[in-house]
C-alpha positions in Angstrom: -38.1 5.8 11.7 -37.9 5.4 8.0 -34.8 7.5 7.3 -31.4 5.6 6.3 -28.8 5.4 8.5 -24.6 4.9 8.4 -21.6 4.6 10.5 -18.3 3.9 9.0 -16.2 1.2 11.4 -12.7 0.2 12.0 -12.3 -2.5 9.5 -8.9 -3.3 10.7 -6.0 -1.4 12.4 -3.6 0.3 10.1 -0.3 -0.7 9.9 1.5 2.7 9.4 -0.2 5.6 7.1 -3.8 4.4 7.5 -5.7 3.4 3.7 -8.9 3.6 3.0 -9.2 -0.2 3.5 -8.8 0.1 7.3 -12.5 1.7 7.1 -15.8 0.2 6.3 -19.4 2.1 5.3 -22.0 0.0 7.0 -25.6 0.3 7.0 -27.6 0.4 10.3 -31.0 1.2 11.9 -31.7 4.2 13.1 -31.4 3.9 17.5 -34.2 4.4 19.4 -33.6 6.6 22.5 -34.1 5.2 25.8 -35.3 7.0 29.6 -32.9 10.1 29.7 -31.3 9.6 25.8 -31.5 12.1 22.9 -31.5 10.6 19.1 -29.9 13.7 16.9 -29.5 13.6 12.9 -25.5 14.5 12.6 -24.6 17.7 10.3 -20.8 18.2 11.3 -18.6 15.9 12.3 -14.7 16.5 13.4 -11.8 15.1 12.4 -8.7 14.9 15.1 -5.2 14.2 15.0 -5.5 12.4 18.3 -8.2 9.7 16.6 -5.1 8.0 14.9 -3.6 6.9 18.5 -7.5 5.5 19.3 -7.0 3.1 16.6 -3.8 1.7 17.0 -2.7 -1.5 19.0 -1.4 -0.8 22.9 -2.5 1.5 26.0 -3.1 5.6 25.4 -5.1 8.1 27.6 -8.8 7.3 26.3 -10.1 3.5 25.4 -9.2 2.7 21.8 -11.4 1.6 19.1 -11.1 -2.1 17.6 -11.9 -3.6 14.6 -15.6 -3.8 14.0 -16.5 -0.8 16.0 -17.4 2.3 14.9 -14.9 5.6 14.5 -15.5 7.9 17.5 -16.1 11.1 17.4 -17.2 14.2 18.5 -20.0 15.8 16.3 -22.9 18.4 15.9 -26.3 17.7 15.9 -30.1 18.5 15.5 -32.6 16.4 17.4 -35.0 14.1 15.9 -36.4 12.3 19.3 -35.7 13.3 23.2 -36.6 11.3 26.7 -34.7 13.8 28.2 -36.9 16.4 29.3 -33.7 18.9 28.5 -33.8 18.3 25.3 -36.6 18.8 22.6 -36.8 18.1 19.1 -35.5 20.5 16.6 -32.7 21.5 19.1 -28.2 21.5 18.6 -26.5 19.6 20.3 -22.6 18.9 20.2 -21.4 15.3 21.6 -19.2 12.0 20.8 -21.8 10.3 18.7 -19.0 9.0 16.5 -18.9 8.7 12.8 -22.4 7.9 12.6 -25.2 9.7 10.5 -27.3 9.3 13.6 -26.6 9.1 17.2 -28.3 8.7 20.4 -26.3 9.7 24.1 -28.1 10.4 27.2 -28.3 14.3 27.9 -25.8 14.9 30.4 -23.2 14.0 27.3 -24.8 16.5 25.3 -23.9 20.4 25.0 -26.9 22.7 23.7 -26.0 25.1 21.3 -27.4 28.6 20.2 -27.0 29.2 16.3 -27.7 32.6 16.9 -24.4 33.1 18.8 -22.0 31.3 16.9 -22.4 29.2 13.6 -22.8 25.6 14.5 -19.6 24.0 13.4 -17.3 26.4 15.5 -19.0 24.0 18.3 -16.0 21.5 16.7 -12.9 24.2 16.4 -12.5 27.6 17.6 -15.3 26.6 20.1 -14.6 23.4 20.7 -11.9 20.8 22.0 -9.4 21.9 19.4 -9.9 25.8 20.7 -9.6 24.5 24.1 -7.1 22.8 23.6 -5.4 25.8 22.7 -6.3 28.5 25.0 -5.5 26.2 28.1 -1.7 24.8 26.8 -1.2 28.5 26.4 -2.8 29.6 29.7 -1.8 27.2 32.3 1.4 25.8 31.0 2.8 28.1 28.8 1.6 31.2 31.1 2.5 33.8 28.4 4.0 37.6 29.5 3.7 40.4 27.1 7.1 40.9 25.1 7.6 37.4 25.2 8.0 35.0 22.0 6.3 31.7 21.5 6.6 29.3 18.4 4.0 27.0 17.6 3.7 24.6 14.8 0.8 23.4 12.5 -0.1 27.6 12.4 -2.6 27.4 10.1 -4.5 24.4 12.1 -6.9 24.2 14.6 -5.1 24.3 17.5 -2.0 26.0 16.4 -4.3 29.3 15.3 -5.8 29.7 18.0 -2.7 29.8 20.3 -1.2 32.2 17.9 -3.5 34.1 17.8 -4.4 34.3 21.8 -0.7 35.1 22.3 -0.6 38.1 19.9 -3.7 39.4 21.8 -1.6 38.9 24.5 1.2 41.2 23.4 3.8 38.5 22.6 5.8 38.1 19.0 4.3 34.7 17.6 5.8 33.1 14.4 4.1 30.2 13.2 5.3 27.2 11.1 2.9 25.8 8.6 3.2 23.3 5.6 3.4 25.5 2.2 3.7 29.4 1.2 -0.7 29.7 1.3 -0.9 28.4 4.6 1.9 30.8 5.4 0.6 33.7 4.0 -2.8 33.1 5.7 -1.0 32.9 8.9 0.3 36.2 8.7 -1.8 38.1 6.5 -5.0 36.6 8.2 -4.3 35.5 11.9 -1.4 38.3 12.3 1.2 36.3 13.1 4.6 38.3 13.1 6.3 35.8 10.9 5.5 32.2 9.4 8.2 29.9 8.1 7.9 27.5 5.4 8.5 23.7 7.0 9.0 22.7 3.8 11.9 24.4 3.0 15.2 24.1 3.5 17.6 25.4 6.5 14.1 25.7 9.0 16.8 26.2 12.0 18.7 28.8 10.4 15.0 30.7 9.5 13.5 30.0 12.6 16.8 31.4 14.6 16.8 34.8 12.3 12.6 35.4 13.7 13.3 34.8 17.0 16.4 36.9 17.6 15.1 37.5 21.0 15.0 33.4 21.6 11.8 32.0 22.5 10.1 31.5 25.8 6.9 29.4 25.1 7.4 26.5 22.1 3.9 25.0 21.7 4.3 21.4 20.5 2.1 20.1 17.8 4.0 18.5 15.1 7.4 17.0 16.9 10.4 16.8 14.0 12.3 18.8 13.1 10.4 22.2 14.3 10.9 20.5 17.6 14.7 20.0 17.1 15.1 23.9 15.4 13.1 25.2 18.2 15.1 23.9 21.2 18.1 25.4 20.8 16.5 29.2 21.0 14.6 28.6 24.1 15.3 30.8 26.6 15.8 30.2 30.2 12.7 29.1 31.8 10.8 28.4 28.8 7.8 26.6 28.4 6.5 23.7 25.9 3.1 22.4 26.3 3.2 19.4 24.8 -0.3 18.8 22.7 0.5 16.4 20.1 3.4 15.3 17.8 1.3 14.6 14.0 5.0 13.6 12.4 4.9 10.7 14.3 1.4 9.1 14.5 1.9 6.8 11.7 5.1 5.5 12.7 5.2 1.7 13.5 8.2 2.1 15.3 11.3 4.5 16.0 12.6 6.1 13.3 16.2 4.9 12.2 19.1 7.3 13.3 21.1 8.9 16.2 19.2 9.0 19.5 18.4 12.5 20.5 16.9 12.3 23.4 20.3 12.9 25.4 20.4 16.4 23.6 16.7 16.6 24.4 17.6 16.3 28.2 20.5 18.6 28.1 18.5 21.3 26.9 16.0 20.7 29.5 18.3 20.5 32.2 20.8 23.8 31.4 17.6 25.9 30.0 15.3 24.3 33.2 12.8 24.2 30.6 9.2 23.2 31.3 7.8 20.5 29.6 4.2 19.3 30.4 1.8 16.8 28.5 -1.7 17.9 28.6 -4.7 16.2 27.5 -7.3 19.2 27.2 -9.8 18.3 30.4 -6.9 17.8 32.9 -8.4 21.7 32.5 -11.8 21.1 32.4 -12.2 23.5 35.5 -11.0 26.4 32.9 -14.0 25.5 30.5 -16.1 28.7 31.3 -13.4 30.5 31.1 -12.3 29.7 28.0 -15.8 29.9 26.2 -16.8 33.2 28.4 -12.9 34.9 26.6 -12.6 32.7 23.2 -16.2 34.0 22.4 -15.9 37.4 22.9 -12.7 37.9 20.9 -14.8 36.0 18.1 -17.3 38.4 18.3 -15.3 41.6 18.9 -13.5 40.3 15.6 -9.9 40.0 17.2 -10.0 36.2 16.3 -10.6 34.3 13.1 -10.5 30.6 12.1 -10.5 28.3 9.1 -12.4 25.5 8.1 -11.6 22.5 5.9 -15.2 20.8 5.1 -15.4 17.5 3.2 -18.8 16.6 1.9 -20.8 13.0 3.2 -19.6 10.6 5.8 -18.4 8.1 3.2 -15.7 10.8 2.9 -14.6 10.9 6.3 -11.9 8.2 6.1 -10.1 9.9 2.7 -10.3 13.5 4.8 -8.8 11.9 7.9 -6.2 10.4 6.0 -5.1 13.7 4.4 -5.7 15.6 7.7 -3.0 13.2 8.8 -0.9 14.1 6.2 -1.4 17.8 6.5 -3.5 18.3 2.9 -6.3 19.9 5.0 -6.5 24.3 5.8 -7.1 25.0 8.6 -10.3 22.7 10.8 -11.3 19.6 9.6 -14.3 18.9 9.3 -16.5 16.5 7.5 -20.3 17.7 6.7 -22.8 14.8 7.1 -26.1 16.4 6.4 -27.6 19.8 5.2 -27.0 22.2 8.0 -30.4 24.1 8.5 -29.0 27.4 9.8 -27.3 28.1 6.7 -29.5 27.4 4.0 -28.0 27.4 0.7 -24.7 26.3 1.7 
């Protein structure tokens, strides 16, 4: 093929707050596919909090990336060439190809997608892990009850929306917390939240005690710090705290100075016999059809609306990923890597 072709690579791991040094733009030749492989032309590309931990030093849930190899991924694409007699060219196709502007992955790693019933790119949010993600923590471990309140940080995000939001359709009192007064007002003019409180200003336990006056029975953790540490205190007996991801702390190279909390952490666990459960989204994978089948719907009928944050070109990705990290972005992150056909003009 004569087109160009990029990645962008781990150039080295970073050693706190990732830089834009830690990444490399590389040149490559387009892949050939081989007996059962698809070659797609990537248009969106996602951006995750949980890449961070795949390119640090140690063990985690999923093998890491290491210097020299390229940033993985998940991504949405059109193919260019099929040996998979699934596949044809000119078709969408969501998988991990990676920060790549091509990518080649046999067909059973590959998820066709309609335009027709949802615009491409929700294949990477509302439709996608992050809205997964989100509809399963809430489901199967936070098992919401109508008149109930949950709490979930990182509102205006792509996880933290959609849990909001489920739980509201749900009949429980949802206040978010989000960085800034926008995101805020989004949260609750937009997704409907009851209330959304300001992280970034002062006395968060005092505001966060005065919008839950009832307590709070489901505390979906995103973010860890302190909206962890106001939360805890308000949950109610038997409350539940799917654990999904801690942002605050990802670019820490090691404890943070200070008291040890973790014996107030275990108090509160033991006298509230709270639930706490890590997830990693497929430990659910049995829910998928479920979650697609009742996420979609509500997106269609209108009772659910999500955000995107779209960086143009893949030599962009790091600078996005960094900021994502550092909660610039609104809403899903996403970077745009070529011209997406079904929405000409955009």
């Amino acid at each position: 093929m004569t087109e160009a072709s990029h990645r962008i690579v781990l150039a080295r791991r970073p050693q706190g707050t990732p830089v834009p040094g830690d990444f490399r733009l590389e040149g490559m030749a387009v892949p050939e596919p081989a007996d059962g492989e698809v070659l797609a032309r990537t248009i969106w590309l996602s951006l995750d909090p949980y890449m961070r931990g795949r390119i640090s030093e140690g063990p985690s849930y999923a093998k890491g990336t290491a210097p020299g190899e390229p940033m993985q991924g998940e991504g949405v694409g059109q193919v260019l060439a099929s040996r998979n007699a699934s596949f044809a060219a000119g078709d969408f196709v969501a998988g991990h190809g990676g920060w790549q502007s091509h990518f080649v992955l046999h067909g059973d790693k590959l998820r066709r997608l309609d335009p027709k019933e949802a615009p491409l790119s929700t294949a990477l949010g509302i439709l996608g892990m992050p809205g997964m993600t989100a509809y399963t923590g809430l489901m199967a471990i936070g098992r919401p009850k109508a008149g109930e309140t949950l709490v979930t940080g990182a509102a205006s995000g792509a996880v933290g929306a959609v849990a909001g939001q489920i739980a509201r359709l749900k009949g429980l009192r949802v206040v978010g917390i989000a960085g800034g007064a926008e995101k805020c007002r989004y949260v609750t003019d937009e997704l409907g939240f009851d209330a959304c409180l300001d992280r970034n200003q002062p006395d968060l336990a005092g505001r966060l005690r005065a919008a839950c006056p009832d307590g709070v029975d489901i505390y979906v953790e995103l973010t860890a710090g302190e909206p962890l540490w106001a939360t805890l205190p308000l949950m109610n007996l038997f409350g539940r705290i799917p654990v999904i991801g801690g942002i605050a702390n990802y670019n820490l190279n090691e404890l943070p100075q200070g008291p040890d909390r973790s014996p107030l952490l275990m108090r509160q666990i033991l006298i509230r016999r709270l639930t706490l459960r890590g997830m990693i989204v497929w430990d659910f994978s049995e829910m998928e059809a479920e979650f697609r089948r009742e996420v979609s719907g509500w997106l269609r009928a209108g009772s659910i609306r999500y955000r995107e944050d779209v960086t143009d070109g893949l030599e962009n990705a790091p600078q996005a990923f960094i900021g994502m990290l550092e909660g610039r972005n609104f809403g899903k992150q996403l970077v745009r890597v070529s011209p997406d056909p079904t929405r000409p003009g955009q």
